[in-house]
C-alpha positions as CSV (number, residue, x, y, z in Angstrom):
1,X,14.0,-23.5,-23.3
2,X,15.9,-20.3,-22.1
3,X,16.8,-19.7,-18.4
4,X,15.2,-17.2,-17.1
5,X,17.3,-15.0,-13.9
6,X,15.9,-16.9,-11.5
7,X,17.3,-19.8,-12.8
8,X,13.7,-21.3,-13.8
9,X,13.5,-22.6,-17.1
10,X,10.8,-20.4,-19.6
11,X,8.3,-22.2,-21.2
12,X,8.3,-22.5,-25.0
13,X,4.7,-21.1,-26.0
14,X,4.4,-21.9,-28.9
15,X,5.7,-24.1,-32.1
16,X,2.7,-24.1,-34.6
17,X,0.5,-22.2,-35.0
18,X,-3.0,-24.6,-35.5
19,X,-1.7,-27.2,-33.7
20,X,-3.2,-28.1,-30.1
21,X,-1.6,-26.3,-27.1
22,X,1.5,-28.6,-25.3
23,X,0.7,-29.9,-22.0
24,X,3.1,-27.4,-20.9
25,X,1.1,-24.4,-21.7
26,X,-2.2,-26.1,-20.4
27,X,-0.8,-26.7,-17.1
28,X,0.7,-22.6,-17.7
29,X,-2.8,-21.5,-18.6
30,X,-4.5,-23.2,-15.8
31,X,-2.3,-22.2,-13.3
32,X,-2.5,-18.8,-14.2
33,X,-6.0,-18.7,-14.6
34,X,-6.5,-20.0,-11.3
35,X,-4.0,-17.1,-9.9
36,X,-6.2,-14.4,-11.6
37,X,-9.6,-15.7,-10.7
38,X,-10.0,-16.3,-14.4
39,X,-11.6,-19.1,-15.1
40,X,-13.1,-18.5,-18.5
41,X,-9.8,-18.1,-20.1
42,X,-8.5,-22.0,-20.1
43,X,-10.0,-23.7,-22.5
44,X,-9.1,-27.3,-22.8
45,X,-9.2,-27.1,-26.9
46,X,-7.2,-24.1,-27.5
47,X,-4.6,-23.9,-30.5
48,X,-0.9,-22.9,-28.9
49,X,-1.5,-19.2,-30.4
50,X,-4.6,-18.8,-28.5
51,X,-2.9,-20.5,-26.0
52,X,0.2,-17.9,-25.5
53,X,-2.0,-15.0,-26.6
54,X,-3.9,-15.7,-23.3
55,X,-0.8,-16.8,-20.9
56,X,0.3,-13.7,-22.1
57,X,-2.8,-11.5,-21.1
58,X,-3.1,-13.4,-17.6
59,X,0.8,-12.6,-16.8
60,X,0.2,-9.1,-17.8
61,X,-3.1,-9.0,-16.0
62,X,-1.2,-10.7,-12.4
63,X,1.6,-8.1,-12.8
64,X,-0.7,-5.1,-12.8
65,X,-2.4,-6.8,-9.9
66,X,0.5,-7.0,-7.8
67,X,1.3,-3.5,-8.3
68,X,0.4,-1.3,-5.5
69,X,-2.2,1.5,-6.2
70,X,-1.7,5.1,-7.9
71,X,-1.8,7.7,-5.8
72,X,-0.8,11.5,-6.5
C-alpha cells in the first residue's frame, strides 16, 4: 500500500484480474456506495476489475458531488 498525504494508507484495487474482489475493496465499494446513494453498484460477486472500475466511478461521482455548483 502507498501513503497517501493524509497519511492514510491507499487501498490496493486490484491484483488479478478474474479473481473475486479482496475484502478490502468490498468494504471500499460498500462504503462508497452508501455515500453516493448508490446502491446498485456493490455487488457481492464482483471480480477486483469490476470492482476498482466501480470504486473508481463512485469516487469520481462523490467528488463532483461535493463540488459547489457552476455559475457564470
Amino acid at each position: 500500500m502507498t501513503q497517501s498525504p493524509d497519511t492514510r494508507p491507499e487501498p490496493v484495487l486490484t491484483t488479478g484480474a478474474g479473481d473475486p474482489m479482496t475484502a478490502e475493496q468490498a468494504a471500499l465499494l460498500r462504503r462508497l456506495a452508501h455515500d453516493a446513494r448508490d446502491f446498485e453498484a456493490f455487488g457481492e460477486h464482483l471480480t477486483q476489475d469490476e470492482a476498482a472500475r466501480r470504486i473508481a466511478t463512485l469516487e469520481a461521482k462523490l467528488k463532483l458531488q461535493g463540488q459547489p455548483p457552476h455559475t457564470q
